[in-house]
C-alpha positions as CSV (number, residue, x, y, z in Angstrom):
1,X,81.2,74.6,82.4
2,X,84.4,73.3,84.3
3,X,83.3,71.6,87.7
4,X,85.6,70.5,90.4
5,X,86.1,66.9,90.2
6,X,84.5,66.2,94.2
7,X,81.5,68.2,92.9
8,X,81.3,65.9,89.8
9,X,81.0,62.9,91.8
10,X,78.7,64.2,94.4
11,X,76.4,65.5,92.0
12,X,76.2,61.8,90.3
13,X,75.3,60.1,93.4
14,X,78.6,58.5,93.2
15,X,79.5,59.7,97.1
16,X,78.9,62.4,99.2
17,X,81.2,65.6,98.7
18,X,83.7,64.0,101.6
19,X,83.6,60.7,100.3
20,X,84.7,61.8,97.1
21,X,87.5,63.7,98.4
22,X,88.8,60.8,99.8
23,X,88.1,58.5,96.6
24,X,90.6,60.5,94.8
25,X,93.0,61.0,96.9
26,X,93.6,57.7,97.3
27,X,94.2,57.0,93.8
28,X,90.9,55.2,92.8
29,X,89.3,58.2,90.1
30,X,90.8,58.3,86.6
31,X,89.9,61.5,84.0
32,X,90.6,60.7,80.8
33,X,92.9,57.6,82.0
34,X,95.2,58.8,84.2
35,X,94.4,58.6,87.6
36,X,93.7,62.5,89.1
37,X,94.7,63.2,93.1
38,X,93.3,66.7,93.5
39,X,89.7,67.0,94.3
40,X,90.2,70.5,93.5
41,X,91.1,70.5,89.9
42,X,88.1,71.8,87.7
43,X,87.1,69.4,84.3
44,X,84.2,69.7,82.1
45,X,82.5,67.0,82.8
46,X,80.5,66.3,79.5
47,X,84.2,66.4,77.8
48,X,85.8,64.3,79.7
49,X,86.0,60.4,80.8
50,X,86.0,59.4,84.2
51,X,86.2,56.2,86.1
52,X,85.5,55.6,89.6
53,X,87.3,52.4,90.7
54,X,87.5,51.0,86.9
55,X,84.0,51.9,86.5
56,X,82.9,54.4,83.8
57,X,80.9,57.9,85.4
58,X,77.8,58.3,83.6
59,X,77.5,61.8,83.7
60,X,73.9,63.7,83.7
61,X,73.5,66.9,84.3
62,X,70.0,66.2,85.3
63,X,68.1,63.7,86.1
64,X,64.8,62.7,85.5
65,X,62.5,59.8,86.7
66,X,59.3,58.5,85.9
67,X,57.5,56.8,88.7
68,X,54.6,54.8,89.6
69,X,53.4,56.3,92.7
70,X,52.0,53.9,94.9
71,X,49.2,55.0,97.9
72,X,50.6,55.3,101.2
73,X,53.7,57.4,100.2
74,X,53.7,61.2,100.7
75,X,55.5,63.0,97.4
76,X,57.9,65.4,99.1
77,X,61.2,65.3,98.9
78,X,61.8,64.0,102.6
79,X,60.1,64.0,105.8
80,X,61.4,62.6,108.9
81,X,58.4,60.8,110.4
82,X,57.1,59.1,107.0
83,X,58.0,57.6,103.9
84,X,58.7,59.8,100.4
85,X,58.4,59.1,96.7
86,X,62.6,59.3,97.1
87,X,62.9,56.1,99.5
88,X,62.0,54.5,96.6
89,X,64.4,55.1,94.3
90,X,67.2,52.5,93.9
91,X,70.6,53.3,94.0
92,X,71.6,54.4,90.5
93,X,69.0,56.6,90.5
94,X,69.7,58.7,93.7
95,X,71.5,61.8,93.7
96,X,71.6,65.4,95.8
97,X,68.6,67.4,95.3
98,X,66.1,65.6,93.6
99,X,62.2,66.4,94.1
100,X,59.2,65.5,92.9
101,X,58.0,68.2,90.1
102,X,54.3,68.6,91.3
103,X,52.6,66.6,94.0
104,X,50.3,63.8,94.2
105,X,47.9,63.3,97.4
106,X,48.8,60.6,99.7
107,X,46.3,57.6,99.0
108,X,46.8,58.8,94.9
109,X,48.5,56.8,93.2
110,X,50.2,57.1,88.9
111,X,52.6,59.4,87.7
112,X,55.1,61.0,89.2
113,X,58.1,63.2,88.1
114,X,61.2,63.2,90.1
115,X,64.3,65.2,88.7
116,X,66.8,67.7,89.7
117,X,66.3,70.6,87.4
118,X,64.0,73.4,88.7
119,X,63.6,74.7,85.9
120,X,61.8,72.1,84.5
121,X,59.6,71.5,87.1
122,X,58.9,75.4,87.2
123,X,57.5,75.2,83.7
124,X,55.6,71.9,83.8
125,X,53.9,73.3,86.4
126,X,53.1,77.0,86.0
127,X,49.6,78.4,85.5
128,X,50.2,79.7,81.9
129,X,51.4,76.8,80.5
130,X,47.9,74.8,81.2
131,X,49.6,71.4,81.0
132,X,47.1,69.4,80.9
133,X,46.8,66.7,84.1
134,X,44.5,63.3,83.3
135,X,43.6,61.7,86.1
136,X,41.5,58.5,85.8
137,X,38.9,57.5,89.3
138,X,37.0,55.4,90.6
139,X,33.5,57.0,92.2
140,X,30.8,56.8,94.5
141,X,27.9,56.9,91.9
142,X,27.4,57.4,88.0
143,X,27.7,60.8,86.4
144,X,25.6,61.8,83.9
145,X,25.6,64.7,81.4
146,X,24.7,67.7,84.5
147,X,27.9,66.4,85.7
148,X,29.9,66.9,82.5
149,X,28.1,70.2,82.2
150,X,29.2,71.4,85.4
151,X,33.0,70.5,85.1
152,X,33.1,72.1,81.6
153,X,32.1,75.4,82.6
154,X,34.6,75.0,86.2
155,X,33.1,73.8,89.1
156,X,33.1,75.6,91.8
157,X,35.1,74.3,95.7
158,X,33.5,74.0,98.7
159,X,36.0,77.6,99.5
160,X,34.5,79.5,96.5
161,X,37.7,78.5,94.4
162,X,36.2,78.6,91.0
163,X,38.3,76.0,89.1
164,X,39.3,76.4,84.9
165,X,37.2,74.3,82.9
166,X,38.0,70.6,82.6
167,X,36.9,67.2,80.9
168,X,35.0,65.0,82.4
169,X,34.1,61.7,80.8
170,X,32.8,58.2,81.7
171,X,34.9,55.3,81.0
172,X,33.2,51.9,82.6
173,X,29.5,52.9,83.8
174,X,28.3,51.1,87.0
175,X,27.5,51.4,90.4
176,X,31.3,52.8,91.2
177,X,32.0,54.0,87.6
178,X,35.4,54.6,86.1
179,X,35.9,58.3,84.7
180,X,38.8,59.9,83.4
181,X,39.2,63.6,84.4
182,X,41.9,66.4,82.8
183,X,42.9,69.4,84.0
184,X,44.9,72.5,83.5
185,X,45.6,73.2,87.3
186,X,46.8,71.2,90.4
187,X,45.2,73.1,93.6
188,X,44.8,71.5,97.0
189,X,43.1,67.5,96.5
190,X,41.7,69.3,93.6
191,X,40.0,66.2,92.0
192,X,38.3,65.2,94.9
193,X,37.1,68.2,96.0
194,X,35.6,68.8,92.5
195,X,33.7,65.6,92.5
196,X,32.5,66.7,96.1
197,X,31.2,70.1,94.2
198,X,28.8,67.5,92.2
199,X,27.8,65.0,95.1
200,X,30.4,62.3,94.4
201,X,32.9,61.2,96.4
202,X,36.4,59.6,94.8
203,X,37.4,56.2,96.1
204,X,40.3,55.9,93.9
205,X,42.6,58.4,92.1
206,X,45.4,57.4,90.1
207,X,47.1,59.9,88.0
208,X,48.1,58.4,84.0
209,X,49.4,61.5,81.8
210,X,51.1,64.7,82.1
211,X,50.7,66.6,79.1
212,X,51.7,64.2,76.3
213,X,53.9,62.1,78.3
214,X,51.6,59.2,79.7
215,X,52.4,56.7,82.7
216,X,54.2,53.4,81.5
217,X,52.3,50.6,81.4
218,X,54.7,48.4,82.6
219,X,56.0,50.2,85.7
220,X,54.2,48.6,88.2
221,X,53.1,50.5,91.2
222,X,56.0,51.2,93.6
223,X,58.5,50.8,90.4
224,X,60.7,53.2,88.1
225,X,63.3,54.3,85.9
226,X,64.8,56.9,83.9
227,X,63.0,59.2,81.1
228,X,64.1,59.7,77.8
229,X,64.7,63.1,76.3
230,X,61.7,62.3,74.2
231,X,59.5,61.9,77.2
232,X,60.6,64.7,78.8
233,X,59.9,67.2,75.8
234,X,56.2,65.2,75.6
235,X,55.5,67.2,79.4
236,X,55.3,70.3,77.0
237,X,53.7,69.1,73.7
């Protein structure tokens, strides 16, 4: 579908919509090799070649990021009185109205989605899919096989929220053992307030997969980059 060139730009993260005006007016955007004045003038962007200042546009019509949330960071798209998951995105991976697609708690830390398509994020996370979350924590005391029990058959909240069934297994036993939890839903501090359902409390949460697609082992907490079209169908297999 044709866009106007200012939209083009702004949608890339280039410049805002103003800021693009000006870029071509003055003579510094080429479409195709010949430089284009009118901000106006509609192109098909996937069809096209266009150069900002010499510099070939990488066009996308949406973007998608795979992130390594670290604690302390609240994942919305902004807030005015704390830090987001999108102050830490570098500058060729910023752009007008990206999100994060589902939300992790403050002090959780792992795998986070940020992209631009709704639609996406609509089906990763709605109920009838069941995407499967796994979420891997550190806990206040062992679990045994009540515990496993208990999550199977859906543990009950501290509300009366009965939650869907879920895994529960037991990675490293000791006194604070690591356990690996998945689930199908993503209500309210949902993992910790199962544990609490059971008598545990979690003293780390980090979150490592999303359905098939699984957290990068070398993004280091804090750290990014783009996904793949592979990655992104793995949300959904």
């Amino acid at each position: 579908m044709a866009e106007r060139l200012d939209k083009i730009l702004a949608s890339q993260g280039v410049a805002t919509r103003s800021e693009a005006q000006r870029l071509i007016r003055s003579g510094r955007v080429t479409v195709n090799g010949t430089v284009c004045r009118d901000p106006a003038f509609k192109w098909e962007p996937a069809d096209c070649e266009i150069a900002v200042s010499g510099r070939p546009l990488r066009y996308r019509r949406h973007l998608y990021v795979m992130m390594n949330k670290p604690a302390g960071l609240l994942c919305v798209s902004r807030d005015p009185k704390a830090k987001t998951v999108i102050d830490l995105l570098p500058p060729d991976l910023r752009r007008q109205g990206l999100f994060p697609a589902g939300r992790l708690d403050k002090d959780t830390v792992g795998l986070v989605i940020i992209t631009d398509d709704g639609d996406f994020a609509h089906r990763m996370l709605a109920p009838k899919k069941a995407i499967v979350k796994r979420y891997q924590a550190v806990i206040s005391s062992p679990v045994g096989e009540e515990e496993i029990r208990a999550f199977a058959a859906g543990t009950s909240l501290e509300d009366g929220t009965r939650c869907r069934p879920a895994v529960l297994r037991v990675l490293e036993e000791k006194e604070n053992p690591l356990v690996e939890v998945e689930i199908t839903e993503g209500r309210y501090h949902q993992v910790k307030r199962m544990f609490l359902s059971v008598g545990r409390r979690v003293l780390r949460l980090k979150r490592v997969s999303v359905g098939k697609l699984v957290l990068d082992p070398d993004l280091k907490e804090g750290e990014c980059r783009e996904m793949g079209p592979g990655e992104r169908s793995a949300v959904f297999e």
